[in-house]
NUZAFI-718965 format. One record per residue: x, y, z of N, C-alpha, C in turn; residue number from 0; residue in one letter. Coordinates in Angstrom, 3 decimals. Last residue first. Layout:
<recs>
[[X; Y; Z]; [X; Y; Z]; [X; Y; Z]; NUM; a]
...
</recs>
This chain:
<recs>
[[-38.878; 21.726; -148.331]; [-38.951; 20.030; -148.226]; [-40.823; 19.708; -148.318]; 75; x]
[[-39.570; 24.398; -148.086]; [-38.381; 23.961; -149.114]; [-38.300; 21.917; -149.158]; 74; x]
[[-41.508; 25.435; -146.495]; [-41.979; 25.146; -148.048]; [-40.879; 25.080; -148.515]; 73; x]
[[-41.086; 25.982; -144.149]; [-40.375; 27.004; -144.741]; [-40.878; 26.433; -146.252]; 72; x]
[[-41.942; 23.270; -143.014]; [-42.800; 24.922; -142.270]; [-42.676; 26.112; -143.524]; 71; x]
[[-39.893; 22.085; -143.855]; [-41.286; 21.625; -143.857]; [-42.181; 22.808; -144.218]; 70; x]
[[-37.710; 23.207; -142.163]; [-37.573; 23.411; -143.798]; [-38.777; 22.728; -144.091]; 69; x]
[[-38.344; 22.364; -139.995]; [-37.898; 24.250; -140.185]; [-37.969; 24.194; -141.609]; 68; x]
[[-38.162; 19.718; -139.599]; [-39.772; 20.737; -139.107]; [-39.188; 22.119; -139.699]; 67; x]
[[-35.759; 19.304; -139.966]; [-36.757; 18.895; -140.897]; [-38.128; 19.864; -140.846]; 66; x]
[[-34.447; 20.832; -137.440]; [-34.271; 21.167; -139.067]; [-34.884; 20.496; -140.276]; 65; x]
[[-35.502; 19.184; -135.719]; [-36.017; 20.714; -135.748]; [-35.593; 21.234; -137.213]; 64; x]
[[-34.082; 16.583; -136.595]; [-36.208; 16.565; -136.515]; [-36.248; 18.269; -136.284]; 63; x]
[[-31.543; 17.234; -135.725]; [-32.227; 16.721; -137.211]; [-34.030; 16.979; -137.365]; 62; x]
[[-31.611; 17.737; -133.347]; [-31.420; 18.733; -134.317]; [-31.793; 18.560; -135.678]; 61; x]
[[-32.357; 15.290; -132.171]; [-33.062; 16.115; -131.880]; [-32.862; 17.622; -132.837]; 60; x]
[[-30.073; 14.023; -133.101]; [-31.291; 13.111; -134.108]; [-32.466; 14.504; -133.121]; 59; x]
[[-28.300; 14.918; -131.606]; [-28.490; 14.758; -133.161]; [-29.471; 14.692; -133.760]; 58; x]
[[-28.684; 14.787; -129.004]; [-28.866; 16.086; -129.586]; [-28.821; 16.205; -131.060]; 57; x]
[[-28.608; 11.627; -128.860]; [-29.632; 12.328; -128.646]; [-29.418; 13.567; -129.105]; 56; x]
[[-25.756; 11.231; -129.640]; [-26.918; 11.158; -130.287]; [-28.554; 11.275; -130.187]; 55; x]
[[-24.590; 11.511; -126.620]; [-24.022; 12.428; -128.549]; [-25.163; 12.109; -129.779]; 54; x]
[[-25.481; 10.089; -125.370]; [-25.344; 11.505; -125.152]; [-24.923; 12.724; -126.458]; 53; x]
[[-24.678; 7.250; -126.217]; [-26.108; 8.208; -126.002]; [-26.486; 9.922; -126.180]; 52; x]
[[-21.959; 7.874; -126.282]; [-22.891; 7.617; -127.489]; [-24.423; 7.946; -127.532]; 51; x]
[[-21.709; 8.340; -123.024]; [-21.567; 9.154; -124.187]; [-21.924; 8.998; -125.937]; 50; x]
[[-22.580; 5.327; -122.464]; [-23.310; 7.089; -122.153]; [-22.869; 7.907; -122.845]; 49; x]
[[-20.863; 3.712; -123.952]; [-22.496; 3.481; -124.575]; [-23.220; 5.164; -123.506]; 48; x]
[[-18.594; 4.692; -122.234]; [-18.210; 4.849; -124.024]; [-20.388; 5.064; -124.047]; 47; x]
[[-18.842; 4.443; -119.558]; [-19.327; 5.549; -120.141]; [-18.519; 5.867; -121.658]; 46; x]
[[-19.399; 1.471; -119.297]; [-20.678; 2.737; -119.294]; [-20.357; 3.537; -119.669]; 45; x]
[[-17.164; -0.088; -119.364]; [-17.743; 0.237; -120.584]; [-19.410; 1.428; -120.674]; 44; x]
[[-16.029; -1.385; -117.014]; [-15.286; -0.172; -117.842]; [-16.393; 0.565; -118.860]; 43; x]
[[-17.089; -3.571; -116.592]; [-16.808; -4.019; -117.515]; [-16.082; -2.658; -118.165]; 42; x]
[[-19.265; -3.106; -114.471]; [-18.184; -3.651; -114.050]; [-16.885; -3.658; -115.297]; 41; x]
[[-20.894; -1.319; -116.211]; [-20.081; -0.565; -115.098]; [-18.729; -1.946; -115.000]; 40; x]
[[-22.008; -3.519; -117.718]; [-21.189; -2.737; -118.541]; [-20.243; -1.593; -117.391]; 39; x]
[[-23.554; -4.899; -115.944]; [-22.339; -5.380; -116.346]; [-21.864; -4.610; -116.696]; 38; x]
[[-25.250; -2.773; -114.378]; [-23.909; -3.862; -113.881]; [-22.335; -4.224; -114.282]; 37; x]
[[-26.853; -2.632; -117.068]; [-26.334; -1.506; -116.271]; [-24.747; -2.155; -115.137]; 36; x]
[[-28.287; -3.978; -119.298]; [-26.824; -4.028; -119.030]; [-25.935; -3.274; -117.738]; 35; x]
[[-30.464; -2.719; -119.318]; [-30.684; -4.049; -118.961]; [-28.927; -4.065; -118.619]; 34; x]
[[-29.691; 0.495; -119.682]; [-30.139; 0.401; -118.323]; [-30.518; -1.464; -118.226]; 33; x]
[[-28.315; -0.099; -121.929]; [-27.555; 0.363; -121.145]; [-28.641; 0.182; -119.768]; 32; x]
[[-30.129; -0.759; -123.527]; [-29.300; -1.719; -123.240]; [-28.376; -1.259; -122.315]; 31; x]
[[-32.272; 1.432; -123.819]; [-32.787; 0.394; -123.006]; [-31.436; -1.164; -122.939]; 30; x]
[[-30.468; 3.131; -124.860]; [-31.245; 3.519; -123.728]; [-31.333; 2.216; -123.107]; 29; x]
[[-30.323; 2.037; -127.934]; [-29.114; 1.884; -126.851]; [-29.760; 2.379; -125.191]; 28; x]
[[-32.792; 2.268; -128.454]; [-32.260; 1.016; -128.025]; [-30.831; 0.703; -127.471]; 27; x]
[[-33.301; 4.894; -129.057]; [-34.284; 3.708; -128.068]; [-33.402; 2.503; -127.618]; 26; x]
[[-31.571; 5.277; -130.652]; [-31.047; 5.449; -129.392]; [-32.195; 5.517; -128.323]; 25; x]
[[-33.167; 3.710; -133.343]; [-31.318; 3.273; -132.270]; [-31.168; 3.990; -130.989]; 24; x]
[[-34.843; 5.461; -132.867]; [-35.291; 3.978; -132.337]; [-33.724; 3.249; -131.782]; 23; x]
[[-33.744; 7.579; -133.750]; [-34.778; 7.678; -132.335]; [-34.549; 6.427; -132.164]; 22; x]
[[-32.632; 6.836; -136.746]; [-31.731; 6.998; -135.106]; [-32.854; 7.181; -133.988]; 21; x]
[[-35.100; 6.264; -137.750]; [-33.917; 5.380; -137.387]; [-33.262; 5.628; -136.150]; 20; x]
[[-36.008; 8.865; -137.978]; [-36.877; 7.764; -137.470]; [-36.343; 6.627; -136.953]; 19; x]
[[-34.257; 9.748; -139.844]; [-34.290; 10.390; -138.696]; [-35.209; 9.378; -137.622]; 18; x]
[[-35.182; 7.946; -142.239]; [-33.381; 8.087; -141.676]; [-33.168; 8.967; -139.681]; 17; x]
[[-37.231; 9.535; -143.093]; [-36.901; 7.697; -142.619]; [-35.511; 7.449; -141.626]; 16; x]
[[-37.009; 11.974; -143.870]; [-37.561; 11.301; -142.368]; [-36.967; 10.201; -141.972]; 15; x]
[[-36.564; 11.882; -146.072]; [-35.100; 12.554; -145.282]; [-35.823; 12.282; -143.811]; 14; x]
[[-37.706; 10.046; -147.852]; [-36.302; 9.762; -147.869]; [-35.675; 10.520; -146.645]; 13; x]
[[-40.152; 11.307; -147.496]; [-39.797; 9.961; -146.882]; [-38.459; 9.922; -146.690]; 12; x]
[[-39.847; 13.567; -149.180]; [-39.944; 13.896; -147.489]; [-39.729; 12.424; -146.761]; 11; x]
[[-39.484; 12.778; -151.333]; [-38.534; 12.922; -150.725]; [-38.449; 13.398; -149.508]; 10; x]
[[-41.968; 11.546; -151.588]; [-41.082; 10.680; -151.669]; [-39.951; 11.608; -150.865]; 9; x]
[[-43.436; 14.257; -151.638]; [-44.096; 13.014; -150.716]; [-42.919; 12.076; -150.101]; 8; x]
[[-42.359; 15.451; -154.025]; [-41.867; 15.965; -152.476]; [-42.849; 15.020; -151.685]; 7; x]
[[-40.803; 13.286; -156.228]; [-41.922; 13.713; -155.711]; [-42.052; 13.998; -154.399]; 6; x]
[[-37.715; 15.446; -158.023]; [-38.529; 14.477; -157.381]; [-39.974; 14.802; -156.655]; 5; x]
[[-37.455; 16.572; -161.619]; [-37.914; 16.559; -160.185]; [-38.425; 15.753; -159.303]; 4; x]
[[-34.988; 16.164; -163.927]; [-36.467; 15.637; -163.269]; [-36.504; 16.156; -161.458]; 3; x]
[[-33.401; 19.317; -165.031]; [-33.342; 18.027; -164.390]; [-34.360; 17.523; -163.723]; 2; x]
[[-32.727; 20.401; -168.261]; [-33.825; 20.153; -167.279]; [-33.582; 18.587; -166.691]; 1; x]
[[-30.001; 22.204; -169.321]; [-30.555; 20.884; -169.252]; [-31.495; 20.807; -168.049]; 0; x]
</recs>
């Protein structure tokens, strides 16, 4: 059985979009942790939102080298 193929334009959207997301989420945890900086120390809570940082920056940085690797590689 022949299964439709998608359009590699579209499905390069589909697996970017998602990677484009998290940069901007952890744009934005960046910039609530340094407006929040005070409170969230006084509050116990810096280093849950630093380590969320810290765990999603190497994500969303492994994600964008393994998009660029399978781009490069003519499979996406």
């Amino acid at each position: 059985m022949n299964q439709p193929k998608m359009n590699p334009a579209l499905l390069r959207l589909l697996v970017i979009f998602p990677n484009v997301l998290s940069y901007i989420l952890l744009f934005g945890i960046i910039v609530f942790i340094a407006t929040n900086y005070t409170a969230l120390r006084e509050a116990g809570a810096l280093m849950t939102w630093g380590i969320i940082a810290c765990v999603l920056a190497p994500m969303a940085g492994y994600t964008t080298y393994s998009i660029v690797k399978r781009i490069r590689a003519g499979v996406l």
